[in-house]
C-alpha positions as CSV (number, residue, x, y, z in Angstrom):
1,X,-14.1,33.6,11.2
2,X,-16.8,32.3,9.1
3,X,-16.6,28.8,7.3
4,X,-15.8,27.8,4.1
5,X,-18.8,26.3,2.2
6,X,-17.4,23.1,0.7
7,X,-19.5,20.5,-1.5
8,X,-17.5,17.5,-2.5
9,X,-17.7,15.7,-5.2
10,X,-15.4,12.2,-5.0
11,X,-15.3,9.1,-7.8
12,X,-14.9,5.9,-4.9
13,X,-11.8,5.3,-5.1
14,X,-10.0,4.2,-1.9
15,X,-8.5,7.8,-1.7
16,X,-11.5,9.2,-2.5
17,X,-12.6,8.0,0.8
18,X,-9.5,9.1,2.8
19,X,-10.1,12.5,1.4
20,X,-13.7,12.5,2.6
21,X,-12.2,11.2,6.1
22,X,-9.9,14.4,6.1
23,X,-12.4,16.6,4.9
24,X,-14.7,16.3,7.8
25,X,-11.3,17.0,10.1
26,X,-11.6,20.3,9.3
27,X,-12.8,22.6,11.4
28,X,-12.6,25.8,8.8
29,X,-14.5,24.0,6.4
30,X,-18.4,23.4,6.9
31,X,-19.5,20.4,4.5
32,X,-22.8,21.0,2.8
33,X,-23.3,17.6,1.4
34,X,-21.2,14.9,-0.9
35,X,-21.2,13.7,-4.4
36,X,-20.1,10.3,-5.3
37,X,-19.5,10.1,-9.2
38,X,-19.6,6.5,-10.4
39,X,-16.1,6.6,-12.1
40,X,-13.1,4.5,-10.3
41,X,-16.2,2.6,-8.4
42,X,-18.9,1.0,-8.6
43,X,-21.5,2.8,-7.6
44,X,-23.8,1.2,-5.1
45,X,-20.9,0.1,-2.5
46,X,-19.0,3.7,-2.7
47,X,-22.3,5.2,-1.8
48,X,-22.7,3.0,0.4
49,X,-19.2,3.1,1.7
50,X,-19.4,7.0,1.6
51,X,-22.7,6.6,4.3
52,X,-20.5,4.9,6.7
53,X,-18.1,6.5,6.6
54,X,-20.1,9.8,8.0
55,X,-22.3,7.4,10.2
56,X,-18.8,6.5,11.6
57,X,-17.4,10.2,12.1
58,X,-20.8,11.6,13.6
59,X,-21.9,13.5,10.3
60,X,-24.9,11.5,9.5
61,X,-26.3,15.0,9.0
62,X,-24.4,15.5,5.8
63,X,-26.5,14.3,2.7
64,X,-25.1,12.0,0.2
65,X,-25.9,12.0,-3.2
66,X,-25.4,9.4,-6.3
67,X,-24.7,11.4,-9.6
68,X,-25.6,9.2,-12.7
69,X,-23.3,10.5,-15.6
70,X,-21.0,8.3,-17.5
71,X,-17.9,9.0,-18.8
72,X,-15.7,8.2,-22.3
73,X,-13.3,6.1,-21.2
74,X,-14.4,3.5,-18.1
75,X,-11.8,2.8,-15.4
76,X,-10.7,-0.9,-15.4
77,X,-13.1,-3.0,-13.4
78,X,-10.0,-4.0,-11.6
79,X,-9.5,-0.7,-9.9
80,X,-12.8,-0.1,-9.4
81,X,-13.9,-3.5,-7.2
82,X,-11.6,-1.7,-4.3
83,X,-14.9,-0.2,-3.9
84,X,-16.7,-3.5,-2.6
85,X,-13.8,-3.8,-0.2
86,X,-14.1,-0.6,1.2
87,X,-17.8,-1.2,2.0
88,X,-16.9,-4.3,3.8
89,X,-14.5,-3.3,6.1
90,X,-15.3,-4.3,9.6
91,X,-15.2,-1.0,11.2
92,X,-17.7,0.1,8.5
93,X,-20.4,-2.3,9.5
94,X,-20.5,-2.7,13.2
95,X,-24.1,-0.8,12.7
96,X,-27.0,-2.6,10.4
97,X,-28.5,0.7,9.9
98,X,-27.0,3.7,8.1
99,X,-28.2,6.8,9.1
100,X,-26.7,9.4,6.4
101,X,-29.8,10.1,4.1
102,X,-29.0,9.1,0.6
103,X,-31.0,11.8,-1.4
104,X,-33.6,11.0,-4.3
105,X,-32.4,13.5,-7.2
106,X,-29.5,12.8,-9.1
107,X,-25.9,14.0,-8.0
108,X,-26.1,16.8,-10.8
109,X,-29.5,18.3,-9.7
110,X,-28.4,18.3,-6.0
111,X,-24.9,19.9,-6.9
112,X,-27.5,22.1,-8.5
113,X,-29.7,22.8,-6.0
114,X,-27.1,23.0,-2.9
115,X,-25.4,25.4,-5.1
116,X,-28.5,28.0,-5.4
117,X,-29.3,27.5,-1.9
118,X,-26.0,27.8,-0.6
119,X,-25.9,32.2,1.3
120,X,-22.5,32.4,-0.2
121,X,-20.3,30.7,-3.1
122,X,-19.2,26.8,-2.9
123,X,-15.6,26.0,-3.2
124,X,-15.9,22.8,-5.2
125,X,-13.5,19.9,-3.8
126,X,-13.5,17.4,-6.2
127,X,-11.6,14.2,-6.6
128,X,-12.4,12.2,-9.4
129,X,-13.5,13.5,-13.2
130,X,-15.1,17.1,-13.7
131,X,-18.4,15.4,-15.8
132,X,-21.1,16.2,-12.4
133,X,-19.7,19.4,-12.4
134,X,-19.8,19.8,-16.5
135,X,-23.7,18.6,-16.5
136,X,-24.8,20.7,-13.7
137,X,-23.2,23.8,-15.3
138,X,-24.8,22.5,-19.0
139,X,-28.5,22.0,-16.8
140,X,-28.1,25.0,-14.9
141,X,-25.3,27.4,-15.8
142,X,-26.1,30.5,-13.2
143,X,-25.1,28.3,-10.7
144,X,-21.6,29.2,-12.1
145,X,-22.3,32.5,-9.8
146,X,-22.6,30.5,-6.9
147,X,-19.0,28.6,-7.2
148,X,-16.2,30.1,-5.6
149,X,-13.8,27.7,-7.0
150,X,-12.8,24.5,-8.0
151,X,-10.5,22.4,-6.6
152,X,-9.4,19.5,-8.5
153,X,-7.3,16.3,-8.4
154,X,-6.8,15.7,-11.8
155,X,-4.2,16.5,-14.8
156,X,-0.8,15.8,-15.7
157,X,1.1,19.1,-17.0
158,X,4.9,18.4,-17.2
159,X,4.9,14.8,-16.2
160,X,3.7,11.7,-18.1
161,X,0.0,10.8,-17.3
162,X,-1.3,7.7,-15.6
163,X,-3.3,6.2,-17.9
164,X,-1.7,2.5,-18.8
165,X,-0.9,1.1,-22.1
166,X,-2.0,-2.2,-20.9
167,X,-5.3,-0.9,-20.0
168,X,-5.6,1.4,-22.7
169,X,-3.8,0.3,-25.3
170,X,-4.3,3.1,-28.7
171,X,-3.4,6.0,-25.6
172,X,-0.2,7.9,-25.5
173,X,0.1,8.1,-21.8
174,X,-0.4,11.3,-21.8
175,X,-3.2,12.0,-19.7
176,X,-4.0,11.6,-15.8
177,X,-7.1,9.3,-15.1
178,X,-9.7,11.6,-14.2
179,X,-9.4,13.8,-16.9
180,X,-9.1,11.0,-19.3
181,X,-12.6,9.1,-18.1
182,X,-14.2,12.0,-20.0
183,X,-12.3,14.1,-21.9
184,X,-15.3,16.7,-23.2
185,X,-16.2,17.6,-19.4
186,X,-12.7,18.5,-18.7
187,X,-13.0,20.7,-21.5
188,X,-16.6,22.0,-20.6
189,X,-15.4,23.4,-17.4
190,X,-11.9,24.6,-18.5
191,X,-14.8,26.6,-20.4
192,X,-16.0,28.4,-17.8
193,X,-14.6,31.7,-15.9
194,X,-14.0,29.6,-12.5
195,X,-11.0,29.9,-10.7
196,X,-9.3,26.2,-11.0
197,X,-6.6,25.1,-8.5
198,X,-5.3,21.8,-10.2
199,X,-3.3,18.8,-8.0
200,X,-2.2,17.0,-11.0
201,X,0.2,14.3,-11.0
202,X,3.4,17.0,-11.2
203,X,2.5,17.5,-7.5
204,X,1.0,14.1,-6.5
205,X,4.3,12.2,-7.7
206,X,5.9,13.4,-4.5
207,X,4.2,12.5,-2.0
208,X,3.8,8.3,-2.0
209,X,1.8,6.2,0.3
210,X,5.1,4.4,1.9
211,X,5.7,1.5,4.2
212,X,6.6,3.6,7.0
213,X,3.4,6.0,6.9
214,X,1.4,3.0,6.8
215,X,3.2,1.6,10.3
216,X,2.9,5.0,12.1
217,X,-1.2,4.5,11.4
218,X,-1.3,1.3,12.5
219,X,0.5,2.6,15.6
220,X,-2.5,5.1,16.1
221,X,-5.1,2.1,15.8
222,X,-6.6,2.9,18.9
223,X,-7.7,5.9,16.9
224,X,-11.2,5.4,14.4
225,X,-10.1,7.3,12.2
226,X,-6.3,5.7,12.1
227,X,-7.7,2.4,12.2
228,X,-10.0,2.6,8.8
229,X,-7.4,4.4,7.0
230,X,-4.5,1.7,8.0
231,X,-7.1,-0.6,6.6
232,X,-7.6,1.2,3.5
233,X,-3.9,1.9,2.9
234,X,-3.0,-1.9,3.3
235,X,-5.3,-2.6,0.7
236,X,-3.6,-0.4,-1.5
237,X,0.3,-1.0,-0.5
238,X,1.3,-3.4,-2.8
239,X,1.1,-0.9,-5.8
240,X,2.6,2.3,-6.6
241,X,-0.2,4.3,-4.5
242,X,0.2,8.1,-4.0
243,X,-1.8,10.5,-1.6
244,X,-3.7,12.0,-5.1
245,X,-6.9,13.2,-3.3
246,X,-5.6,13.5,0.2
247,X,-3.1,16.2,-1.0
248,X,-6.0,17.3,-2.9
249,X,-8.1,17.9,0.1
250,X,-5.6,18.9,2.7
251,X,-4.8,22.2,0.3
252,X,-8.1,23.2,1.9
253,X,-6.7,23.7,5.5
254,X,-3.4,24.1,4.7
255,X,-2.8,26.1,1.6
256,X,0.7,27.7,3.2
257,X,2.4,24.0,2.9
258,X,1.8,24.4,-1.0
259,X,3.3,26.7,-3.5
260,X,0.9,27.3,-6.1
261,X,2.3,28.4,-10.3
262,X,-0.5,29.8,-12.8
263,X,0.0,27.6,-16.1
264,X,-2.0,28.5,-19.2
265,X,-3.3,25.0,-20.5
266,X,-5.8,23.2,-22.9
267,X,-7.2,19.7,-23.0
268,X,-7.2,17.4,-25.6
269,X,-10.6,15.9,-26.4
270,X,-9.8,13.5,-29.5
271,X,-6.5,11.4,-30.4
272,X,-4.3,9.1,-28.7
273,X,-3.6,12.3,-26.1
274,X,-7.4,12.8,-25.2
275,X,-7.9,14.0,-21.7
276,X,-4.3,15.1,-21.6
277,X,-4.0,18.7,-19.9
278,X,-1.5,20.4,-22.2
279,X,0.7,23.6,-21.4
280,X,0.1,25.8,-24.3
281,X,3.4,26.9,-25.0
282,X,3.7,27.9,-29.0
283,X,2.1,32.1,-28.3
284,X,-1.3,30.9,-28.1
285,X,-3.4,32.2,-25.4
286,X,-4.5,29.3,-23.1
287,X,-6.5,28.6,-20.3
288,X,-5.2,29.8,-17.2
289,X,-5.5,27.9,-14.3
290,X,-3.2,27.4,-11.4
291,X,-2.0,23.9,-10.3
292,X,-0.6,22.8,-6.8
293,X,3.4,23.1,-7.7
294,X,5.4,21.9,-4.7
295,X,4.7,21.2,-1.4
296,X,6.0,20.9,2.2
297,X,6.1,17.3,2.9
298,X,7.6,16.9,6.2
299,X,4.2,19.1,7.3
300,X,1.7,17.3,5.1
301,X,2.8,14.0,6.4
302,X,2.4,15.1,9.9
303,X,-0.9,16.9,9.3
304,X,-2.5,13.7,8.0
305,X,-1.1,11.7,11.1
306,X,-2.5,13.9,13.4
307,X,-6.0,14.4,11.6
308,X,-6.5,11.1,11.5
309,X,-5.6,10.7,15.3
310,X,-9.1,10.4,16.3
């Protein structure tokens, strides 16, 4: 059975990086190359973090690429130093060298260019905002063609968003994180004919990063893989920390532990409710996408236990 052609495109974020560990699990998937938009980072150290991480797992192969958009509405400098943690971790620097090219062009004009190069359409996995994937379309919009879908962490449809009063004090708390950081490239590629599978917060609520899931890793230290993501959890386990991008991710090999309910949605772009991902529910015709509704937990837990057991 042939591959599925995945780029990913991630935002530095210590899931971000558990997600890219998962991904490269996968034996169904074959990886053509990663995207790291600056957005819950900063943007030297999760590339660089990102290079290791594929040095670590034997993918040095897989090209790496920094994308140089900007978004509306900056993540707090607070979450995005996890970043410079990351890139410090022990296991990540037993090596001086890193061998995972970091490519010259710009994250958009490699999206661009794996994209037309690719034999048969991308899938899309992407876990931070949509604004790499709204500028390659703008640059080059045949390479629409060339996407099979997009699969997203992001959005918030019949839950409150994420986005916090203290940070952002004039929002309504509407809106998830990703789509907030840039409200108009949401917009831009709800635009488009894609096929969007949303894992917005409705789904991502239900599946926390607990005490007890971060003991069983730390029982598979022994393990590479265990051992950096006990790390990465630990750094994380004092807040309210959910498995946003892993569940994301792991729709890609499992889609049968997920039930899947076709919404049709908006986004706000202006207001106190920008980046919010609205259900359109007054008889106007919205944007249909279809967004990750439940999920078997028991299996999901269990699936990223024994990925990571290696």
């Amino acid at each position: 059975m042939p591959k599925e052609l995945v780029l990913m495109d991630h935002d530095g974020g210590v899931d971000d990086y558990l997600a890219t560990l998962l991904l490269m699990t996968m034996e169904n998937v074959e990886v053509l190359g990663v995207v790291v938009t600056p957005a819950d980072c900063f943007a030297e150290p999760a590339v660089s973090a990102t290079r290791k991480i594929l040095d670590l797992m034997g993918y040095s192969h897989i090209p790496v690429a920094e994308s140089t958009v900007r978004g509306i509405n900056p993540f707090p400098r607070l979450y995005r130093r996890d970043s410079y943690v990351v890139d410090h971790l022990p296991i990540l620097n037993q090596s001086e060298i890193i061998t995972t090219p970091l490519v010259t062009e710009t994250g958009q004009n490699f999206m661009i260019r794996v994209l037309r190069e690719a034999p048969e359409k991308v899938t899309l996995m992407v876990t931070g905002p949509l604004t790499t994937v709204a500028e390659a379309l703008d640059k080059a919009p045949d390479i629409e063609e060339k996407i099979r879908r997009i699969v997203w962490m992001g959005g918030a449809l019949n839950v409150a968003g994420n986005v916090e009063k203290n940070f952002e004090p004039r929002h309504d708390g509407s809106a998830e994180w990703n789509a907030y950081w840039d409200p108009i490239s949401t917009a831009r590629v709800w635009q488009t004919s894609l096929e969007i599978i949303m894992c917005p917060l409705d789904l991502t609520n239900q599946v926390p990063v607990t005490s007890d899931f971060v003991k069983k890793i730390a029982k598979q230290r022994q393990y590479a893989l265990s051992d950096l993501a006990g790390q990465c959890y630990a750094l994380v386990i004092p807040q309210d920390y959910y498995f946003w991008d892993v569940t994301a991710t792991a729709y890609l090999a499992h889609p049968e532990f997920y039930q899947l309910r076709e919404w049709e949605t908006e986004v706000i772009t202006t207001g106190s409710s920008q980046g919010c991902t609205k259900i359109v529910s007054d008889g106007r015709n919205g944007r249909k996408i279809y967004a990750m509704d439940s999920i078997n937990k028991p299996a999901f837990y269990g699936y990223i236990l024994q990925q990571f057991a290696r």
